[in-house]
C-alpha positions in Angstrom: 5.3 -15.9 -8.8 7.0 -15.8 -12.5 8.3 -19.4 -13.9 11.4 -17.5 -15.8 14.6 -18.4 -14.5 16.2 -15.5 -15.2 13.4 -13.2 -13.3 13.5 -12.5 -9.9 10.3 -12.0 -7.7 9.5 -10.1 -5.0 6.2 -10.0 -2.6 5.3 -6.6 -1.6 2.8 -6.5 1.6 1.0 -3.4 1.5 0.0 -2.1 4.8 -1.5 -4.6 6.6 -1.8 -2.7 9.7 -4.6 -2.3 12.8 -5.8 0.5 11.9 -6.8 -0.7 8.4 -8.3 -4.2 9.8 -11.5 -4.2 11.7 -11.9 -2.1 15.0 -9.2 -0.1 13.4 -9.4 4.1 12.5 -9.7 3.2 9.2 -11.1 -0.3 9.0 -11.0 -1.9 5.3 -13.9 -4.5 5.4 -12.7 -7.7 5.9 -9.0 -6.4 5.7 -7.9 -9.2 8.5 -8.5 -11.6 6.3 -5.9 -11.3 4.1 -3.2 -12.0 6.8 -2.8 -16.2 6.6 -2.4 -16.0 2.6 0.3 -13.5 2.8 1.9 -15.2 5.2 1.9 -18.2 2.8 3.6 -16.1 0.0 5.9 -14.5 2.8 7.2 -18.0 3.2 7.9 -18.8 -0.6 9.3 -15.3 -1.8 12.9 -15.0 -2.7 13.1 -10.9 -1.5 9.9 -9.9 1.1 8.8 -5.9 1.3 6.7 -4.3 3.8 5.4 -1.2 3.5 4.0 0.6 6.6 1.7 3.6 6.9 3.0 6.1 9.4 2.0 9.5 10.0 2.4 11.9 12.8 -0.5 13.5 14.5 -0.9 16.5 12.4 -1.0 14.8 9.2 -1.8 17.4 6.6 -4.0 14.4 5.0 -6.2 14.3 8.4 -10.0 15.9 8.3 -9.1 16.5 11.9 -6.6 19.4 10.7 -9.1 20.8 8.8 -11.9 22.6 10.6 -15.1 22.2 9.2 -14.2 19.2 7.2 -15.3 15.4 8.0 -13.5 12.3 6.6 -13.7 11.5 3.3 -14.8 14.9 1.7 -11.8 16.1 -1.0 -9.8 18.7 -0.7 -7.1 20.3 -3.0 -4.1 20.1 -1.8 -0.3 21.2 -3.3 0.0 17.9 -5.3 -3.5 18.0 -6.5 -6.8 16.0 -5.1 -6.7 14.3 -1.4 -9.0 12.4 0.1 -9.3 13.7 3.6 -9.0 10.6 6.3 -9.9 10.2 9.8 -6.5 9.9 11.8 -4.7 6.7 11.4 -1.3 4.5 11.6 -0.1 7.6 13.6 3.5 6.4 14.6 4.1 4.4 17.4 0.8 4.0 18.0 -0.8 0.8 18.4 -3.0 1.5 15.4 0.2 2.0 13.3 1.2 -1.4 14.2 1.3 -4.5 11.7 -1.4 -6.9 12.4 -0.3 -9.2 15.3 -0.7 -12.4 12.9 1.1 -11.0 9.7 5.1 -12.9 10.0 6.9 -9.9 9.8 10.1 -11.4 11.1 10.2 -12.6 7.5 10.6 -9.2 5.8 13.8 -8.7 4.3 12.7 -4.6 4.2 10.0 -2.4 5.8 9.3 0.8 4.0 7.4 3.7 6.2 5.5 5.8 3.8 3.6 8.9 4.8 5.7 10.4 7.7 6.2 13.5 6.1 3.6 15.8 7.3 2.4 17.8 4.1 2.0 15.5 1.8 0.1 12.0 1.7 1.7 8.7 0.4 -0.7 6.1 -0.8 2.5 4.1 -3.4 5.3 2.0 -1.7 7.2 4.0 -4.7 6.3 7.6 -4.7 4.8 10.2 -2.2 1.9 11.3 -3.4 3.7 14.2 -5.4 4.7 11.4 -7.7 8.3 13.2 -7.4 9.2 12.1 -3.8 10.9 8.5 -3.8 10.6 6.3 -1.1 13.9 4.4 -1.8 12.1 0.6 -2.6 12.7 1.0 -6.2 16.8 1.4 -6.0 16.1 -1.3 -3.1 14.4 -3.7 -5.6 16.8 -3.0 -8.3 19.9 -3.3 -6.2 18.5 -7.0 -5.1 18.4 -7.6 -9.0 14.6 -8.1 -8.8 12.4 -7.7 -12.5 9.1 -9.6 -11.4 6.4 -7.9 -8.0 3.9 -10.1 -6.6 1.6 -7.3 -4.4 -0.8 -7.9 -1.6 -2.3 -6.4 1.0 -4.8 -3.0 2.0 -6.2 -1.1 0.5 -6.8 -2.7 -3.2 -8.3 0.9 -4.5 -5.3 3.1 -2.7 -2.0 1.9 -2.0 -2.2 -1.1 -3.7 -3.2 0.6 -6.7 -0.7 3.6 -6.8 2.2 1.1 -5.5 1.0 -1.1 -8.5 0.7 1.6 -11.1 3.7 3.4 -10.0 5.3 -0.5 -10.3 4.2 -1.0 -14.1 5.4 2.5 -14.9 9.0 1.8 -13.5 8.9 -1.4 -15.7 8.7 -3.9 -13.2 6.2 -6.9 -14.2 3.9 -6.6 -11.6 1.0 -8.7 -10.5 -1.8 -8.0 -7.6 -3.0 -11.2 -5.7 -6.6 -9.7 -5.5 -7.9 -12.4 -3.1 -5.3 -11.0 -1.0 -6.4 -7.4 -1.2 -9.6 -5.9 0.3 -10.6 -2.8 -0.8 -12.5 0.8 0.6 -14.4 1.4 -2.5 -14.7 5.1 -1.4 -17.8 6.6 -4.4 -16.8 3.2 -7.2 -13.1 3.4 -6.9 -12.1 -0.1 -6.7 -13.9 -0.9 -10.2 -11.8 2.4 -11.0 -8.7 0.7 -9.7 -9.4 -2.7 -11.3 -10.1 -0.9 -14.4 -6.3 1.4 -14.4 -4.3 -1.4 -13.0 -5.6 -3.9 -16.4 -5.2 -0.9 -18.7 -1.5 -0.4 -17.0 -0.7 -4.3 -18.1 -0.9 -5.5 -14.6 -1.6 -9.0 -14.3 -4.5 -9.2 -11.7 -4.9 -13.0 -10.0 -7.1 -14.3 -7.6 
């Protein structure tokens, strides 16, 4: 977290959720292992952010609404390119579901992302549009925050956009990588290491 006096920090946990951790729909290798760590920086962090993937059954963004697709092909879509995913975090489900270990009783906020049928939302900031706000920005700058430590699944997707979508508001923003796992669908987390250092983002770990 920043050493400025006059900066406040915030830890956003980016979808640390069954369904992204091992045995999950859309397991992220390893992506359990990220839980004890952000629990540590849950415990330090002046204003705590959750965001939470949660989509219902007929997710446009589903290969299963889509005959004759399988997961992970592309597809155009209104808002441009979309990865098409095998279903996942569909709400209330148990897949949807933080991971029992993560403290979430120590979030100040949870943000649901991606509960809008037609359109996918990777960023805790923007739908996928890059229009459609999800709130946490007027959230974040209500609580008077300046400084966003993020961690969390996946590195290459929603860590990424939120990130991205972070630097561009003109938040300082830094990514605990050791506390990120990543998909690498066809070399995008290089691609997403590569746009979050040429945004300015500050990547640790």
């Amino acid at each position: 977290m920043p050493e400025r006096p006059d900066a406040t920090p915030a830890l956003i946990v980016i979808d640390v959720q069954n369904d992204f951790c091992p045995g999950g729909a859309l397991a992220v290798p390893g992506g359990d292992a990220v839980v004890a760590g952000i629990n540590a920086l849950l415990h330090g962090a002046p204003v705590r952010v959750l965001t939470q993937d949660w989509h219902p059954a007929d997710h446009a963004s589903f290969a299963s609404q889509h005959p004759g697709r399988a997961p992970m092909e592309m597809v155009d879509m209104p808002y441009g390119p979309q990865v098409l995913w095998p279903d996942h975090c569909v709400q209330g489900s148990h897949g949807a579901a933080f991971h029992a270990d993560l403290d979430t009783d120590r979030g100040d906020l949870i943000i649901r992302k991606g509960f809008r049928r037609g359109i996918d939302s990777y960023s805790a900031f923007f739908e996928n549009d890059r229009t459609t706000t999800t709130g946490l920005d007027g959230y974040l700058r209500a609580r008077g925050v300046t400084h966003l430590t993020l961690a969390g699944l996946a590195l290459d997707f929603c860590v990424n956009y939120s990130a991205l979508d972070a630097a561009r508001l003109g938040y300082h923003v830094t990514v605990r990588t050791d506390l990120c796992r990543a998909i690498d669908l066809d070399g995008s987390k290089a691609a997403a290491l590569d746009a979050m250092r040429a945004a300015g983002v500050v990547l640790e770990g």
